[in-house]
C-alpha positions as CSV (number, residue, x, y, z in Angstrom):
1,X,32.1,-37.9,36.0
2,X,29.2,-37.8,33.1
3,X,27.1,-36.1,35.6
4,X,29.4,-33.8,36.5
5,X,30.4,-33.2,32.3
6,X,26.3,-32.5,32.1
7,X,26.0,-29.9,34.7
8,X,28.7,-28.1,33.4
9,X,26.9,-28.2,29.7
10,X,23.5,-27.4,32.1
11,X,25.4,-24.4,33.4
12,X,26.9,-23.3,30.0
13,X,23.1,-23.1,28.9
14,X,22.0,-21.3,31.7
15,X,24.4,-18.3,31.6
16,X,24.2,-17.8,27.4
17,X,20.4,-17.5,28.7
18,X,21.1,-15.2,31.5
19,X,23.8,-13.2,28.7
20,X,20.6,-12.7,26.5
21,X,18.0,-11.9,28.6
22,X,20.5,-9.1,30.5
23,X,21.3,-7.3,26.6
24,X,17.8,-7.2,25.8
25,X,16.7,-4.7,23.2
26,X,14.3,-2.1,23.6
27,X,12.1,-1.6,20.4
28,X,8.9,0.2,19.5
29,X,6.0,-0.5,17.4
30,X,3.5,2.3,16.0
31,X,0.0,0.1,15.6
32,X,-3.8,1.7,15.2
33,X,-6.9,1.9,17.2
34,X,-6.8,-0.3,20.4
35,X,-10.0,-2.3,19.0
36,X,-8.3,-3.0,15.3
37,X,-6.3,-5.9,14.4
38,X,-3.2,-3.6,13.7
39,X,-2.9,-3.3,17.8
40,X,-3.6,-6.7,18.7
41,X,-0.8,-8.0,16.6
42,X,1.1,-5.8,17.9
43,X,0.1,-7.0,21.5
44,X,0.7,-10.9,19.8
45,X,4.4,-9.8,19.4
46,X,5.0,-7.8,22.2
47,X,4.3,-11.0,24.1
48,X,6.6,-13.4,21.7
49,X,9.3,-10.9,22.2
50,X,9.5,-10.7,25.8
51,X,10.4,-14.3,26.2
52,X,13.1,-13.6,23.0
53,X,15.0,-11.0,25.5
54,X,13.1,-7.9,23.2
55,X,10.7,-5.4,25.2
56,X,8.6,-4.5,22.4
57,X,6.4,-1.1,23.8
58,X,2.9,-1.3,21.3
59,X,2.0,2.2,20.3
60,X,-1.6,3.0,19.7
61,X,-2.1,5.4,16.8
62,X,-4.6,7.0,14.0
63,X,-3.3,4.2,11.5
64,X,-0.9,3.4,8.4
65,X,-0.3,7.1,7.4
66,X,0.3,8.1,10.9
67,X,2.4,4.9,11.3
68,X,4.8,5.6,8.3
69,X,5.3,8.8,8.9
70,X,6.1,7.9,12.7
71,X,8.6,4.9,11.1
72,X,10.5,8.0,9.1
73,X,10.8,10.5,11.3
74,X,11.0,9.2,15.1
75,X,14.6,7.3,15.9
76,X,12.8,5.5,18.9
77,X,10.2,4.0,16.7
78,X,11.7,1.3,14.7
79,X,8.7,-0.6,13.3
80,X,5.1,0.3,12.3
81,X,2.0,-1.9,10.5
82,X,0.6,-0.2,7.2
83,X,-1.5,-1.0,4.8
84,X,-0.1,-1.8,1.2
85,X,-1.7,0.8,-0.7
86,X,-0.7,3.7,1.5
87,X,2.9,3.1,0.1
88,X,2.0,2.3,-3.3
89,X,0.1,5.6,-3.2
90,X,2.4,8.3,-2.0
91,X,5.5,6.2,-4.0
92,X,3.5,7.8,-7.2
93,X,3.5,11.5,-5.8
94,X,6.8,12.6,-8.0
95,X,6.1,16.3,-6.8
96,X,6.9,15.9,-3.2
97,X,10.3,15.3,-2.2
98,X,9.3,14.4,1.3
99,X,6.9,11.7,0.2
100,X,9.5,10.3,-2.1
101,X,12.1,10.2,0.9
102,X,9.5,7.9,2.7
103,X,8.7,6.0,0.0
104,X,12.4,5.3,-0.7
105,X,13.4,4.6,3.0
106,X,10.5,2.8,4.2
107,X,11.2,-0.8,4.3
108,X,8.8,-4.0,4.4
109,X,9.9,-6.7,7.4
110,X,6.7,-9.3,6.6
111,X,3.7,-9.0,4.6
112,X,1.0,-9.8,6.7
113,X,-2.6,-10.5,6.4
114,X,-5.6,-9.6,4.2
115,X,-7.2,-6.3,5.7
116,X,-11.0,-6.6,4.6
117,X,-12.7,-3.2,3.6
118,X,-15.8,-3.1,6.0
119,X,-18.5,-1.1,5.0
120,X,-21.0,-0.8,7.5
121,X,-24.0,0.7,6.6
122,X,-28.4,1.1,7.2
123,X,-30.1,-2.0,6.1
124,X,-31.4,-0.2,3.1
125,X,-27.9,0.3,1.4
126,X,-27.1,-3.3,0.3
127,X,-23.5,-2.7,-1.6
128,X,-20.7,-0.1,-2.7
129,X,-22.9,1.8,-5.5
130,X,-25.9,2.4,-2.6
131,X,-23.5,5.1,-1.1
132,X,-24.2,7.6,-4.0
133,X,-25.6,10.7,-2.2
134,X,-25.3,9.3,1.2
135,X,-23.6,10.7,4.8
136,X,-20.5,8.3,4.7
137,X,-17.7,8.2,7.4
138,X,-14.4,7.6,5.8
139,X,-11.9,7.8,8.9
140,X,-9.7,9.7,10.6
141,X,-7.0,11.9,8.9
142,X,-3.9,10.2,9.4
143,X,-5.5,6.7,9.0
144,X,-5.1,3.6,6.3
145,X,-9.4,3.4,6.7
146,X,-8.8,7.6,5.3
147,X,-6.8,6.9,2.5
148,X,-8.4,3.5,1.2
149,X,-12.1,4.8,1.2
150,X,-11.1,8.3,-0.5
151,X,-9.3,5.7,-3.6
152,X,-12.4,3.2,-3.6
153,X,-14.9,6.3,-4.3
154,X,-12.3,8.2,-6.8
155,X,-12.3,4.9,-8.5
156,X,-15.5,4.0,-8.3
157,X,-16.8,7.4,-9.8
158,X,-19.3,7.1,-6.4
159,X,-20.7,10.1,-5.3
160,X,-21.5,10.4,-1.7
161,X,-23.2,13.9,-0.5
162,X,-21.0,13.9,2.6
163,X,-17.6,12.4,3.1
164,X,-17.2,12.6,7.1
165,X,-13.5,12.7,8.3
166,X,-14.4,11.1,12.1
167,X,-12.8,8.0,13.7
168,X,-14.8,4.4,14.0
169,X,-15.2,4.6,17.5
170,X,-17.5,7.7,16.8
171,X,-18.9,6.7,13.2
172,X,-20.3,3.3,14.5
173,X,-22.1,5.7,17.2
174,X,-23.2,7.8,14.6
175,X,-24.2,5.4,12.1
176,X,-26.5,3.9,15.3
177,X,-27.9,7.2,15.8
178,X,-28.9,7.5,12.3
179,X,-26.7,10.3,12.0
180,X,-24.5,9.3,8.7
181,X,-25.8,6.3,6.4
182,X,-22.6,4.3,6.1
183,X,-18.7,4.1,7.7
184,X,-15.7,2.9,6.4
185,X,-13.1,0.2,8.2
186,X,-10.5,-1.2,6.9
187,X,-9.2,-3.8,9.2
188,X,-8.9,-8.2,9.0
189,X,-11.9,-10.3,10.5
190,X,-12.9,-10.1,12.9
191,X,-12.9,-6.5,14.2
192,X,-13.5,-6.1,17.5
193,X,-15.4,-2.9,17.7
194,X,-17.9,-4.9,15.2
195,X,-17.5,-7.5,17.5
196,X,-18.2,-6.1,20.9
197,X,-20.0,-3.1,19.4
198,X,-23.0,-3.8,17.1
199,X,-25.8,-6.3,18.1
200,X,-29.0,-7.4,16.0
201,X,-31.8,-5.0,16.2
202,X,-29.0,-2.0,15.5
203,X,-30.5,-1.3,12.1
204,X,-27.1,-2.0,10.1
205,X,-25.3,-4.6,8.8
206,X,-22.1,-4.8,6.1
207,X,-22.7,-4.1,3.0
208,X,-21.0,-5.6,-0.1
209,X,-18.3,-4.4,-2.6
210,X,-18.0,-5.6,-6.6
211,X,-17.8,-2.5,-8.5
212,X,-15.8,-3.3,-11.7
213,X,-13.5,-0.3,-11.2
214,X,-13.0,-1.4,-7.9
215,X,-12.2,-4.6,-8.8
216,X,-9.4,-3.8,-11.3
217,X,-7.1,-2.7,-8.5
218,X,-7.8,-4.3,-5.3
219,X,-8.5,-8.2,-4.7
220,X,-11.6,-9.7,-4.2
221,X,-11.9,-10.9,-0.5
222,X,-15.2,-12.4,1.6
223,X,-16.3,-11.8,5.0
224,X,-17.5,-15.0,5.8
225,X,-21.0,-15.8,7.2
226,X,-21.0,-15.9,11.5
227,X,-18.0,-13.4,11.7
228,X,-20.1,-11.8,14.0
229,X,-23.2,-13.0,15.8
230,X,-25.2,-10.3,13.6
231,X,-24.0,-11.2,10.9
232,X,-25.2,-14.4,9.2
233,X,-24.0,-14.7,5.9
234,X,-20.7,-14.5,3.8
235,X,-19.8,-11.0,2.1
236,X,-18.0,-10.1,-1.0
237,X,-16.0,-7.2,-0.6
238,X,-11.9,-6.6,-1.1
239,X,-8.8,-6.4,0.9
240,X,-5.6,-4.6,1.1
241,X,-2.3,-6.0,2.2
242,X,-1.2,-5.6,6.2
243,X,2.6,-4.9,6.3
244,X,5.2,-5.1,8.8
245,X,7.7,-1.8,8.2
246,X,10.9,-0.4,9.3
247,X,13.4,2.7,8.4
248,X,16.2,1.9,6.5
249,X,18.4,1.5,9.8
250,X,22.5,1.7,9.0
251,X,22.6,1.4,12.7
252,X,22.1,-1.0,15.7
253,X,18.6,-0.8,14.9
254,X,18.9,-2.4,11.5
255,X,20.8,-5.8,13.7
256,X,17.6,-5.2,15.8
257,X,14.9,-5.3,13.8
258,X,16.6,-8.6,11.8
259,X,16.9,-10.5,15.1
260,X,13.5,-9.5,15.8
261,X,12.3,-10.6,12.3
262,X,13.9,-14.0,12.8
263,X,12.3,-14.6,16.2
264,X,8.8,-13.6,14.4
265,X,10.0,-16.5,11.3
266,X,11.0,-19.0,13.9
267,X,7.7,-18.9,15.8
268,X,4.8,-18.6,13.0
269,X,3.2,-21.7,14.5
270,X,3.5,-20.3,18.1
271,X,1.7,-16.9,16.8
272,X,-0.9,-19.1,14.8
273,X,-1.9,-20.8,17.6
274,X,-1.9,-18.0,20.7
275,X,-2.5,-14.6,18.9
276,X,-5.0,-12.9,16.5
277,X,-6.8,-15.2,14.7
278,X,-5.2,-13.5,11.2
279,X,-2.2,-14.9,12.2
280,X,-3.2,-18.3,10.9
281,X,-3.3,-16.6,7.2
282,X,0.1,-14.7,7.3
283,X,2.7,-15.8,4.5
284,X,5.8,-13.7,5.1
285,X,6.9,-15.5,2.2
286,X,4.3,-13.4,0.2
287,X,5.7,-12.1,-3.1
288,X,4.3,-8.0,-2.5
289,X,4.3,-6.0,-5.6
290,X,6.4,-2.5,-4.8
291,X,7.8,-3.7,-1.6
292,X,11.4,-4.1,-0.8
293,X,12.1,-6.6,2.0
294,X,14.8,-4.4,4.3
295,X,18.4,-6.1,3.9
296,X,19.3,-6.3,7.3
297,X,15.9,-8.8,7.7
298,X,17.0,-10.4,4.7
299,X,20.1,-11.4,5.9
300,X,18.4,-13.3,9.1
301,X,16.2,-15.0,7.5
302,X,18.5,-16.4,5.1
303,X,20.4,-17.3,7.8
304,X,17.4,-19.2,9.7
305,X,16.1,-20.6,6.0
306,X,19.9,-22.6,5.3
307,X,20.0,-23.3,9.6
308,X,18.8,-27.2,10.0
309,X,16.5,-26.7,13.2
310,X,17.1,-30.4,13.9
311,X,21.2,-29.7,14.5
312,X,20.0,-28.7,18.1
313,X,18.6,-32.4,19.2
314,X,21.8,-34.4,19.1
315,X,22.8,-32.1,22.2
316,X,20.1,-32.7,23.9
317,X,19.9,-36.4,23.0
318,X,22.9,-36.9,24.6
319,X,22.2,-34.8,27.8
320,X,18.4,-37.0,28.0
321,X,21.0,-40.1,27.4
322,X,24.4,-39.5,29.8
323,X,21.6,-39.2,32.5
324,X,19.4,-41.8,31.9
């Protein structure tokens, strides 16, 4: 008779599985360069998804301004990564009633990691001010890396002789060549292109950043030494806030997205330990100046944050028990 009772229970289990992998949900994710750290978490949680009943489809893309515009305007894209300053950026353009609709319906899910500003750059350039009169790549139109190195030199009152709008796939070729003196790319440790891409003996190596003006508006941050195999020690420079993003849903999309968002706050340790290696300094419990959390996320995670996750193990206790 108990064995009986605890197939039955067995079965029950079974079929609320089969009922949630059958109504799985389709969602989309707008990311960056296939080498950046904005793809491979996007790769981490396409993975974490699939055994949650989501099929997450990771878009490749120029970067965060791409990305938010994608968020606003396609239906079929319901998430995208961006970098903090993009938003707090166009959120101050008053004159552009476009840039103020994003701005007001662009929502954060998580905060996620500390992007470092990379400046690579010839051996003879040694931190941010060394770029006065120099070739520098500053990323593709369309890209976070674009918008973040054309803020650093208005702030920094630092005058290169060429600002080169090229992607980091071609800038680190160009650098190599000796054809520009320094690129821009803003991405968290490690990257891979800098990874799998530069070697000793290439002639560059990162460069630092502490310029006061600087300073005043982005964090300090440090590269630290061994990153990469070329590069031996630890680098002062400063960093700008990953963020998770979604439309304002009012639709199915917004129950989506917050079941989603709860998988991603139930399994931080499971992303820590098998994805990116960033994922071991995300807080999404990180207070971001300017940034609205989206309500329908909210109201999961309140949800998961008053849930005990122990109420679970007196069920099971009692299966383990009825057939021992």
């Amino acid at each position: 008779m108990k064995r009986a009772a605890v197939l039955s229970v067995l079965f029950l289990l079974c079929s609320c599985i089969l009922i949630q992998v059958s109504h799985a949900a389709d969602l989309t994710i707008v990311t960056g360069n296939e080498k950046g750290t904005y793809y491979r978490f996007g790769l981490d949680l396409k993975e974490l998804g699939a055994s949650h009943g989501f099929n997450l489809n990771v878009v490749p893309t120029n970067g965060s301004i791409d990305n938010l515009y994608a968020v606003y305007r396609r239906r079929a894209t319901q998430l995208g990564i961006v970098q903090a300053d993009v938003l707090a950026f166009i959120s101050r353009v008053k004159s552009d009633d476009m840039l103020s609709s994003v701005a007001r319906k662009t929502k954060m899910v998580f905060p996620l990691y500390n992007e470092e500003v990379h400046l690579l750059a010839r051996e003879d350039i040694t931190d941010f001010d060394g770029l006065e009169g120099k070739r520098v790549a500053i990323g593709e139109e369309g890209s976070g890396t674009y918008l973040t190195a054309k803020l650093l030199l208005e702030m920094s009152k630092v005058k290169p002789a060429q600002q080169v709008i090229i992607g980091t796939d071609e800038a680190l070729a160009k650098l190599k060549a000796g054809k520009i003196d320094a690129m821009f790319y803003v991405a968290g440790y490690p990257v891979k292109l800098f990874a799998e891409s530069v070697k000793e003996g290439d002639g560059v190596k990162l460069a630092s950043i502490g310029n006061q003006n600087i300073l005043r508006y982005y964090p300090k941050a440090r590269i630290p030494g061994n990153t990469y195999s070329w590069q031996k020690e630890a680098l002062d420079t400063v960093a700008v806030k990953a963020v998770l993003v979604a439309y304002d849903f009012r639709t199915v999309n917004c129950e989506n997205v917050g079941k989603f968002a709860k998988v991603i706050w139930d399994n931080q340790d499971w992303l820590a330990r098998n994805g990116h290696p960033k994922w071991k300094s995300v807080d999404l419990e990180y207070e971001l100046k300017g940034w609205e959390q989206y309500d329908c996320v909210r109201r999961h995670i309140d949800i998961a944050k008053r849930k005990d996750p122990a109420r679970l193990n007196p069920i099971f206790n009692a299966v383990k028990e009825i057939l021992e």
